[in-house]
Each structure stands twice: as structure tokens, then as C-alpha cells.
DODRENLO-680876 format. One record per residue (C-alpha): residue in three letters; x, y, z. Coordinates in steps of 0.001 Angstrom, whole numbers, padded with zeros to 6 digits, always signed. Layout:
BEGIN
AlaXYZ;...
This chain:
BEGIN
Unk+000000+000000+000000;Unk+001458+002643-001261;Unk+000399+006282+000718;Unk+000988+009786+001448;Unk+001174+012626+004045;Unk-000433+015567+002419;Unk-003720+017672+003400;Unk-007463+016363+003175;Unk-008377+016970-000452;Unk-011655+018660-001726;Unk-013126+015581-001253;Unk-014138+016170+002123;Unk-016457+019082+001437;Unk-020332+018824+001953;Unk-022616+018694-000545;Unk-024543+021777+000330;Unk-021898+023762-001380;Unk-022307+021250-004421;Unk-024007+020977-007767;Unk-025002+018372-006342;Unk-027878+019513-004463;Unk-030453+019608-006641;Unk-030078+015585-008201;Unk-031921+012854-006936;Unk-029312+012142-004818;Unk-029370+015164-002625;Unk-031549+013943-000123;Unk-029537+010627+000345;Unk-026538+012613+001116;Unk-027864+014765+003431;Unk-029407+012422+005530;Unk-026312+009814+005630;Unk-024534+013265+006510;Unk-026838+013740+009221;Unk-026375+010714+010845;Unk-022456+011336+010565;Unk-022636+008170+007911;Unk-020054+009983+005607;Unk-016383+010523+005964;Unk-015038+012169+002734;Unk-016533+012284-000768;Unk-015375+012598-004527;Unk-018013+015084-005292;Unk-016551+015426-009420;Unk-017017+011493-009568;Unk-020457+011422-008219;Unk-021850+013794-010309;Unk-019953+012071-013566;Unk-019706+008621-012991;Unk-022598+006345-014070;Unk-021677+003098-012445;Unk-022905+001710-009690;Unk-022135+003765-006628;Unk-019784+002340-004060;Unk-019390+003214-000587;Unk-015829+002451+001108;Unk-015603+002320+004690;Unk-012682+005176+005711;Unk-009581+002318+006512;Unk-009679+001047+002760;Unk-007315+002782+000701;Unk-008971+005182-002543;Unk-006523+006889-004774;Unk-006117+009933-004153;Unk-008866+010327-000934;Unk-008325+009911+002602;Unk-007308+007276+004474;Unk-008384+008275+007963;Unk-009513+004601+009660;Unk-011854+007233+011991;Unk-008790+008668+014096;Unk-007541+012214+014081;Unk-003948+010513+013711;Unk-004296+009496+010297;Unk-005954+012599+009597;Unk-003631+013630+007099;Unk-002758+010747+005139;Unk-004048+010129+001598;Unk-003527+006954-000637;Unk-002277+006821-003900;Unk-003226+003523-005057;Unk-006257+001463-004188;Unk-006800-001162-002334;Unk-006969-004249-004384;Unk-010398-004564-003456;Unk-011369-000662-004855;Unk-009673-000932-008297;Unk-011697-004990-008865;Unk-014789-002967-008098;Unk-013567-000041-010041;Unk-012557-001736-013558;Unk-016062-003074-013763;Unk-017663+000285-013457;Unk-017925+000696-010061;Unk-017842+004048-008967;Unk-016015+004433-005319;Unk-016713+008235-004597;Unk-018063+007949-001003;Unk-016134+007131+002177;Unk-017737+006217+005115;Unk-017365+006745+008488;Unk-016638+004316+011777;Unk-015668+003572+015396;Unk-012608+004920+015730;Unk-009636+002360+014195;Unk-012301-000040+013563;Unk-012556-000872+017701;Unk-015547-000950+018880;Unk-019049-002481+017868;Unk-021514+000944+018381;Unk-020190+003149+016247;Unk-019763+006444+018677;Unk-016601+007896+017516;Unk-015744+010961+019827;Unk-014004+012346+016548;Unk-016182+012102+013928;Unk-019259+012036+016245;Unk-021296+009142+016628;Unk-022920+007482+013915;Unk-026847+007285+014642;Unk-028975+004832+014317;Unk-031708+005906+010909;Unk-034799+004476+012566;Unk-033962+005924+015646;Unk-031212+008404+016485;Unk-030964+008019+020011;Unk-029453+004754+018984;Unk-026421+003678+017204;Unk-026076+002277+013874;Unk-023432+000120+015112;Unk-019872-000871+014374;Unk-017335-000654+013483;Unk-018579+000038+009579;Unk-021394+001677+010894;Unk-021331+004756+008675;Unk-021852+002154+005872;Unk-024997+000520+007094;Unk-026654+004069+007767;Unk-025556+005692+004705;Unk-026956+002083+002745;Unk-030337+002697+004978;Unk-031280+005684+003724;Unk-030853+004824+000125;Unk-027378+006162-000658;Unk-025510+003690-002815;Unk-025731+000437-004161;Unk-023073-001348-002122;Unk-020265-000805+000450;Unk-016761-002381+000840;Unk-016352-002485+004354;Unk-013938-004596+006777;Unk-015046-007161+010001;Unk-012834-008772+012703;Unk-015202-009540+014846;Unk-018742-008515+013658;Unk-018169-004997+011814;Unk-019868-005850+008100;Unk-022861-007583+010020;Unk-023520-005902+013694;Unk-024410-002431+012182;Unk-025980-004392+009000;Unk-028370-005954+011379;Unk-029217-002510+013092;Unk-029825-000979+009785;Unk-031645-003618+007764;Unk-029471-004109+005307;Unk-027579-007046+004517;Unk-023563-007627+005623;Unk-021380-010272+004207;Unk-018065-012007+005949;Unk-016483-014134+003578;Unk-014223-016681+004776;Unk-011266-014949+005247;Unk-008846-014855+002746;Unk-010614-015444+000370;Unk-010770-011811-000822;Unk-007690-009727-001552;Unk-006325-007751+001896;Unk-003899-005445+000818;Unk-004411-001674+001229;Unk-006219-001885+004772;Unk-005152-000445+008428;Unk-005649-003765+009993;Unk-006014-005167+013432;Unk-005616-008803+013254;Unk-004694-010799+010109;Unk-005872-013972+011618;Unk-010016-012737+011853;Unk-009572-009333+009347;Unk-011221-009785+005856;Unk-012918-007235+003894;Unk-016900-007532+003365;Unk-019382-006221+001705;Unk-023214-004410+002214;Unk-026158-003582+000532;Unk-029698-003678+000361;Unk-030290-005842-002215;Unk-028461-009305-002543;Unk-027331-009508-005980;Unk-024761-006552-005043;Unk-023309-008890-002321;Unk-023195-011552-005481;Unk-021886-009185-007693;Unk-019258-007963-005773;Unk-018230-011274-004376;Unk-017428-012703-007860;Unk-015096-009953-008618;Unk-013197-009928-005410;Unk-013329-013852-005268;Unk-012807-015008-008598;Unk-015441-017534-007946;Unk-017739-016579-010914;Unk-020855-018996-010396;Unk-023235-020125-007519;Unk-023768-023906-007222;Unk-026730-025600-008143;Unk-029512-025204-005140;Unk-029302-027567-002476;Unk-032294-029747-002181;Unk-032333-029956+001540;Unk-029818-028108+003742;Unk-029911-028968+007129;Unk-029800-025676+008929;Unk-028186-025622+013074;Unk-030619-023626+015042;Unk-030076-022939+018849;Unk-031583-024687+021798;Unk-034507-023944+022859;Unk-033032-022846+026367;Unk-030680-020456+024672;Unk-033190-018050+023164;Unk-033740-017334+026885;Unk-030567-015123+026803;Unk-032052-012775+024048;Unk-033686-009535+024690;Unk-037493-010281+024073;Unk-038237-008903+020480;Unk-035034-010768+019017;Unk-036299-014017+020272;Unk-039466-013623+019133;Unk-038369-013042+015807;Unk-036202-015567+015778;Unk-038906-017839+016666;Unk-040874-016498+013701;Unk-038267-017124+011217;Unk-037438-021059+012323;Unk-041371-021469+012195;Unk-041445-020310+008687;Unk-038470-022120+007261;Unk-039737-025643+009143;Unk-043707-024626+007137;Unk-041279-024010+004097;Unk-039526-027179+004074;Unk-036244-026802+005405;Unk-035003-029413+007804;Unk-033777-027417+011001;Unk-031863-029188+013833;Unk-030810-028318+017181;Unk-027092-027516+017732;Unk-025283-026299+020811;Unk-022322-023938+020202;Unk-021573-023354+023960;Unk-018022-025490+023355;Unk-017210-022975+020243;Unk-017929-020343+022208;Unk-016074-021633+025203;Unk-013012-022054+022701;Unk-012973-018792+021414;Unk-013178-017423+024693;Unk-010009-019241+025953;Unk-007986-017984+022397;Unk-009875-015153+020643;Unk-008942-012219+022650;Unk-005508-013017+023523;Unk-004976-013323+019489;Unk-006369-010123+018431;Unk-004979-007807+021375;Unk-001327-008887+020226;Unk-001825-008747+016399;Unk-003614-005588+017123;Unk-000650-004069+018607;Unk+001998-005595+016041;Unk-000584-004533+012878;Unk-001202-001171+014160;Unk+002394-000869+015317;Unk+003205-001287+011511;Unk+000504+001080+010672;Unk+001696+003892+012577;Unk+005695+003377+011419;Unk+004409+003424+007255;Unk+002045+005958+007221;Unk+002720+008538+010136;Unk+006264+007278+011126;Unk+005690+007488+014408;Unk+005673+005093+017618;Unk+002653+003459+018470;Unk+002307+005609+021709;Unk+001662+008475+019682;Unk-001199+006835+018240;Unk-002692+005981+021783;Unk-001832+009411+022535;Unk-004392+010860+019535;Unk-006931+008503+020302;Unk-010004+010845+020251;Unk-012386+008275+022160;Unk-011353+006953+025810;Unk-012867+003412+024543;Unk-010386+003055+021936;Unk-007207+004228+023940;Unk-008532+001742+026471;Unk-008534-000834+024057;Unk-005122+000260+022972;Unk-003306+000292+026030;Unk-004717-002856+026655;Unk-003447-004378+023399;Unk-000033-003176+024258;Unk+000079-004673+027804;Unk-001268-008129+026609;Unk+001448-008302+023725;Unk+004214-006990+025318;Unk+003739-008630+028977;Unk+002797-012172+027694;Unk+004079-013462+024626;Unk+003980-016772+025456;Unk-000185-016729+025620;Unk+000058-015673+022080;Unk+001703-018724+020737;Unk-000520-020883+023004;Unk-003515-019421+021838;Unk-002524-019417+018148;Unk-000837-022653+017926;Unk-003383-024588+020735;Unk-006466-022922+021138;Unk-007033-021740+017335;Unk-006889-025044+015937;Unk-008979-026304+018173;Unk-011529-023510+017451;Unk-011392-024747+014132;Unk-011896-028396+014742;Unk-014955-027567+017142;Unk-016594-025983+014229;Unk-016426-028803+011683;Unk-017571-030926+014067;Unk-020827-028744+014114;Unk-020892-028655+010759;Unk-020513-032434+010342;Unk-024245-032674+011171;Unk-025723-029102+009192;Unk-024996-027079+006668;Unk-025258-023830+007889;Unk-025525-022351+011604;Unk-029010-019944+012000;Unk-028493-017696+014900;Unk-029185-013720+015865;Unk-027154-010877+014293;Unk-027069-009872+017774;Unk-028829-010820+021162;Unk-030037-007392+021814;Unk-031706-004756+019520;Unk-029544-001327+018839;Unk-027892-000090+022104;Unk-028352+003959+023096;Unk-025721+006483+022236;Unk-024703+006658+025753;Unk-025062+002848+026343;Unk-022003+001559+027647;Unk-023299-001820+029693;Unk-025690-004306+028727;Unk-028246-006029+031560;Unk-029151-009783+030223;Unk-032462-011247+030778;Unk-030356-013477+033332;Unk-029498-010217+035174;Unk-025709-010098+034060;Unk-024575-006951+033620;Unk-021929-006973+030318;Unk-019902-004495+028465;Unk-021151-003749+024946;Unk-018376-005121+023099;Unk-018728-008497+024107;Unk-022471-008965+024609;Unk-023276-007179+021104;Unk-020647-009677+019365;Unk-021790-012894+021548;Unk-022485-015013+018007;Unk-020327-012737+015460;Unk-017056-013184+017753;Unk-016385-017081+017034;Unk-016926-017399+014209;Unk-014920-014766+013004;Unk-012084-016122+015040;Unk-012543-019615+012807;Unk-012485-017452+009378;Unk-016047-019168+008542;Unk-018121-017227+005587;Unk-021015-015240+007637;Unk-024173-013450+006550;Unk-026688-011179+008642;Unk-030055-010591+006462;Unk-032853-008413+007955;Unk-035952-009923+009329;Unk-039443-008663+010090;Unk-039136-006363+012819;Unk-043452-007611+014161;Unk-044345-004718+016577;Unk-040791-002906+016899;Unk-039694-000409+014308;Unk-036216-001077+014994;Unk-034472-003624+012569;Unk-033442-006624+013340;Unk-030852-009475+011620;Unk-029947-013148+011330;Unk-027377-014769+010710;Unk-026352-017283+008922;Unk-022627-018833+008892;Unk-021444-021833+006709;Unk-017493-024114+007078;Unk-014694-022135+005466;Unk-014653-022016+001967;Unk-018427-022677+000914;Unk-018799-018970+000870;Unk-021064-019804-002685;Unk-023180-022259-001269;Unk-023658-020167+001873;Unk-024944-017360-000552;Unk-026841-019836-002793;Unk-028681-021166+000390;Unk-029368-017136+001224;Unk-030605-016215-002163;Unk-033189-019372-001991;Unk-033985-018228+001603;Unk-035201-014751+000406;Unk-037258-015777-001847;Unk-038998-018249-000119;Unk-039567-015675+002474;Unk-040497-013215+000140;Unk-043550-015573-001461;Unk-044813-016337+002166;Unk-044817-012653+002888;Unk-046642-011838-000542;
């Protein structure tokens, strides 16, 4: 990735000094602005370009537009190439003028970024949209663009997908190209993809795959579901829809069976952490020396929001202070992460569970109560079923669902063994529809 140090461009300016103001777009922009969706924009390319419109989450590298990653320390830096990723999406016509905003260096799974403010939920802005690509999910909400490149460790294309009703896409990772990122922790990071409309996650998956067909349609997947007992941990209106959902894919034909994932989620407990703190510090370590060249202190001494610098600090003390847990939870733990899984998936062929347990948290919401009465940071009670199997690389997709009596949206999620990312999508596609005829 090659980058470099020079002042924010033109690109940043608002659109209510534009030409711009009077197109169909106008309104799009202005409310993805006002939700503090957008980062930078292109404003000569959106007014010229006819392709589809992409949105790139602000730590994927544009020629020639910022590079930011949310954090006043990279305020400066602009990139010169794009990421791999961009220019696939840009040599078949798609048009990457808009950058979008997120949780500052891609930490954090709300989206409130004491920088660039916090991005707000578009059913309800005294929520978030969620992180860390929230800014994508808003801006794709309120009808701006056709698709967004954005980038998950440990929930970030899906979380704020599922509180904006749009759909986000993990692939298994690397499986896409990585290059031109500010990464965290090569071991979970992959880019992903959003939109509202499946055939853009299709679309965009062939050219950053390769992979240019979907198999044939499975005549019966067996889809995992929870146990009963465990929908007991779920605030009330996710259960209920996820009830809803099993009971209309069991009247549709699938087969459904019962899976417990309490030993995959026991494994990534014991490894998942440990492995992202210290590749967190080393990657953005790395990050700080090519594009700033400076320490990473001076990066935890810019941090705009105290979450972040908390995470930060922490990252450092975990990778510096024990080494040794790294390569036991990377060479021990992580494999056996990975062997839990396909034994899961020895009996299904994809995992149904919740986005998230909980609908979108408040601005201020920094705590979560459970229906059991635990009291739980945000981070890990928002990323409960997006955490593990990030950790295992596994292809993951949260789809909106019928919301019943709440007007704030709500995803599931379905996940699928590494490298069936096209048969995860096929099974999707046929999902939709079948949901979309018992609706009609």
C-alpha cells in the first residue's frame, strides 16, 4: 500500500456547497450526513460517474482520498493507489466516490466515535447504527448507494448491518484480496461487503473472489438452530423473531436441527482475545511506522475516544507482557476452534443464529443487563455469536428480518465451514425468496 502525508483533499467538502444539491441524490446525502454516515466524498465522480455507486468504509485505501480509519492521527494521510479490493470494483464500473465513516480504528461495535461524532442509528437516532462500519450501514439505509466495501474482525460488516436492515457479508477470510487496509488482526480481518439488495453482495463477491458462479440449489440443507433454552438469553423482540423465522423455514420445508455452540464459544473465549490484542498491537504498530512514522504511543496518545485508547493500552500490555499466551492461543487454542466448528458442521450445513442478542444499544449505552441479570460491556455482549466465528475465518451473513411490533431492525445470521462462501450465498438467495412468497 502505497500512501501519502499531504492535506485532506476537496473531497471532504459537503454537498450543500455542491451541484449536487439539486439531483436525486441530494436527499440521500444529506441524511447519511446527518447521521455522521459519511467521511469524505469525490463530489466530481459522483456527479460524472454512471456506475454503480460504491461506498468504502474510511480504513480502505482510494486513490487519491483519505485514508483516515476514523482517528484524528491518520488525519492527514491520503492513498495513492487502491486497495486491491477498490480498483476490482472499479474496472467493472464501479464508482467508489463515497467514504464512510466508523468507530474509531475499527474498535468498537456501536459506532460512537468521539471524533467524527457518533454514527446514529436511521430508525432511531438516540441509537447507534453500530460498528465498526457503521457509517456504511446508515448511509446504505437511507438509500445512498448500491453497495459498500467495508472490513469485520469480529462482527463490523454484520452488527451495524443488522441494526440498519441491510444485509452484511463475511467471507471466509482470505478469500478476498487484503492489501491496502489499516488492519487489526490478520488472523479474523477480511474485507466484506453491504447492501440492500443481494445480488450486489453476489456481484461484488465474484469480482473480489474469482469464484464466478453459484452452485446448483441444495435440495435440503440442514440448517443448526439454537436450543430452545438459549433463546432465553435474548432480549425479548429478538427471540421472538427468531422464533418467527425457524417457524417459517420448518412450514417451508427446510429441515432445522438443534445444535449447541456453547463449546465454540467456550473455545474462542479461551484464544480469541488473547490473538487479536497482540496482532492488534503488532498490525497497528506497523501502521503507525508506514504511514505517520511514528511510535505506536503516539497513536494511543491521539486517540479521540477513551474506549479506543482503552482498548489500545490494553493491546499493548497483553502483547508486550505475555508473549507466550500468544503462541498458546494461536498454535493450541485456534486449531482447536477450528476443529470444534467442523464438528458442528458435520451434522448441518449452515448455523441460523441472531445478528445480535439485543436490539440497537443507546448512544450513551455503555453496559448491557441480560435477561439473566448479568450486567456486560457492549463489546462483548453485542458480538456474543459474530465473535467465534470470526475467530474460525467461517463465511457469515446477517439478512434483515421482520421487525413484528418494533420499528427497529433486526438481523440473522447465517454462517457456513470455510470455503463454501457460494453455497452459503446460494442457500441465502433461496432463503429470500422463499420468504419473500410467504410474505406476498
Amino acid at each position: 500500500m502505497t500512501l501519502s502525508f499531504v492535506a485532506s483533499s476537496p473531497a471532504a467538502s459537503s454537498p450543500a456547497a455542491s451541484s449536487l444539491a439539486a439531483s436525486p441524490l441530494a436527499a440521500s446525502l444529506e441524511r447519511a450526513e446527518s447521521l455522521n454516515a459519511i467521511a469524505s466524498m469525490d463530489m466530481a465522480g459522483i456527479e460524472t460517474h454512471g456506475g454503480p455507486l460504491v461506498l468504502v468504509k474510511d480504513n480502505i485505501a482510494t486513490r487519491g482520498m483519505p485514508l483516515t480509519a476514523g482517528s484524528p492521527f491518520f488525519a492527514d494521510v491520503v492513498a495513492k493507489t487502491d486497495a486491491t479490493a477498490v480498483r476490482l470494483l472499479r474496472a467493472a464500473g464501479g464508482n467508489p466516490a463515497v467514504r464512510t465513516t466508523l468507530h474509531e480504528l475499527a474498535l468498537g461495535i456501536t459506532g460512537v466515535n468521539a471524533w467524527s461524532g457518533p454514527i446514529l442509528n436511521p430508525f432511531c437516532a438516540s441509537r447507534v447504527a453500530g460498528g465498526s462500519s457503521g457509517g456504511s450501514a446508515a448511509a446504505l439505509a437511507v438509500g445512498l448507494g448500491d453497495l459498500s466495501l467495508v472490513t469485520d474482525t469480529g462482527g463490523s460488516a454484520r452488527i451495524p448491518a443488522a441494526h440498519c436492515g441491510v444485509i452484511g457479508f463475511r467471507p471466509t477470510t482470505g478469500r478476498y484480496p487484503a492489501d491496502g487496509v489499516v488492519h487489526l488482526s490478520p488472523s479474523r480481518d477480511t474485507i466484506g461487503l453491504m447492501a440492500r439488495d443481494l445480488r450486489w453482495i453476489i456481484w461484488a463477491d465474484r469480482l473480489l473472489s474469482g469464484e464466478t458462479t453459484l452452485p446448483p440449489s441444495q435440495t435440503a440443507p440442514v440448517i443448526g438452530i439454537m436450543e430452545a433454552s438459549t433463546l432465553d438469553t435474548l432480549e425479548q423482540p429478538i427471540a421472538m423473531a427468531y422464533r418467527r423465522l425457524c417457524d417459517r423455514l420448518l412450514h417451508a420445508g427446510y429441515s432445522l436441527k438443534p445444535v449447541s455452540l456453547e463449546h465454540v464459544a467456550r473455545l474462542d473465549g479461551q484464544c480469541g482475545m488473547t490473538i487479536a490484542a497482540h496482532e492488534t498491537f503488532h498490525a497497528l504498530s506497523a501502521a503507525c511506522a508506514t504511514l505517520r512514522e511514528s511510535p505506536f504511543d503516539a497513536l494511543v496518545a491521539a486517540t479521540a475516544s477513551a474506549d479506543v485508547a482503552a482498548v489500545l493500552q490494553g493491546c499493548a500490555e497483553q502483547a508486550l507482557a505475555a508473549p507466550r499466551d500468544y503462541t498458546q492461543a494461536i498454535g493450541v487454542g485456534w486449531p482447536a476452534l477450528h476443529a470444534a466448528f467442523r464438528a458442528v458442521f458435520a451434522g448441518v450445513s449452515v448455523l441460523l443464529t441472531p445478528t445480535t442478542p439485543f436490539l440497537p444499544p443507546a448512544v450513551a449505552q455503555t453496559g448491557v443487563v441480560t435477561p439473566q441479570g448479568e450486567n456486560l460491556p457492549v463489546f462483548p455482549a453485542y458480538s456474543r455469536f459474530t465473535r467465534p466465528d470470526s475467530m474460525a475465518g467461517l463465511p457469515s451473513l446477517s439478512f434483515p428480518v421482520e421487525a413484528g411490533q418494533h420499528a427497529l431492525p433486526m438481523g440473522m445470521m447465517l454462517s457456513a465451514p470455510r470455503w463454501q462462501d457460494n453455497a452459503l450465498l446460494r442457500i441465502v438467495q433461496d432463503i429470500l425468496h422463499t420468504l419473500e412468497r410467504s410474505a406476498g
